[in-house]
C-alpha positions in Angstrom: 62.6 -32.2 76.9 62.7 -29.1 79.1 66.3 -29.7 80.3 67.0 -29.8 76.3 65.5 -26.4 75.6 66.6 -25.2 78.8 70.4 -25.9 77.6 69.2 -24.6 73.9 68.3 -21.6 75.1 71.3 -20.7 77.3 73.5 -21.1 74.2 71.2 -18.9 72.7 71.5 -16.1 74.8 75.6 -16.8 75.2 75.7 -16.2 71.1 73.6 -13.4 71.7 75.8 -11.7 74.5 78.8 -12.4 72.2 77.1 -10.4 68.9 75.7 -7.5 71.4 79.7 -7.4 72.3 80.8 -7.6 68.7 77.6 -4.9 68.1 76.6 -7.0 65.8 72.6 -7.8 67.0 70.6 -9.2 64.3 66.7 -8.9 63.7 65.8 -11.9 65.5 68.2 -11.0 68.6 66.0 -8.0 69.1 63.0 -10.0 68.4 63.8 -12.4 71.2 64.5 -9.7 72.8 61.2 -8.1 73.0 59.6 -11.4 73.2 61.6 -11.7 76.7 60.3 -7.8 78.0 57.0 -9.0 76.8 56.7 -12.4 78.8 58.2 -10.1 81.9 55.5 -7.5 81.1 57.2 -4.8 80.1 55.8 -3.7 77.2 58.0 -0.2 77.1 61.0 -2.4 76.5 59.3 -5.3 74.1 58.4 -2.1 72.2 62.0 -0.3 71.4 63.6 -4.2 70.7 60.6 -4.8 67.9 61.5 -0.8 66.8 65.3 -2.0 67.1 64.5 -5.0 64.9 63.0 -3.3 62.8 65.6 -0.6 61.9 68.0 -3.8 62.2 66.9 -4.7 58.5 67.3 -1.2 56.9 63.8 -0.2 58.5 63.7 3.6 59.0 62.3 3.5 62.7 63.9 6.4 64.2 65.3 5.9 67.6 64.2 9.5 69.2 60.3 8.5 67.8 60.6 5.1 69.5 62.0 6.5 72.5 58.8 9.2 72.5 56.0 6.9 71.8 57.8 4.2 74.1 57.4 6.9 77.3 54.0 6.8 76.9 53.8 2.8 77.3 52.5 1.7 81.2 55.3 -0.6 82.6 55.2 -2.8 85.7 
């Protein structure tokens, strides 16, 4: 079972390296995205990928507000 997700995940992340080239990152690439910062503990990056997300789906997240609040965020 792990060598099964293992292998899912790595296409994963190739289909997601491929979009990022295309810039063409959807929602749930940023998501995963921010879930990977956040596993690593560090929260300033899981932050601006859930804000990225976000404005991925026509939110209005600005990027110089999520930059600001993101500063103040205690990394590792």
């Amino acid at each position: 079972m792990k060598e099964i997700l293992k292998s899912m995940n790595e296409a994963e992340q190739h289909e997601e390296k491929e979009r990022e080239e295309q810039k063409r990152l959807t929602s749930w690439d940023y998501i995963r995205r921010g879930n990977r910062a956040y596993s690593k503990e560090n929260y300033k990056k899981a932050y601006l990928n859930c804000a990225r997300s976000y404005r991925a789906i026509g939110g209005t997240s600005l990027a110089e507000q999520d930059e600001e609040y993101a500063a103040g965020i205690e990394t590792k």
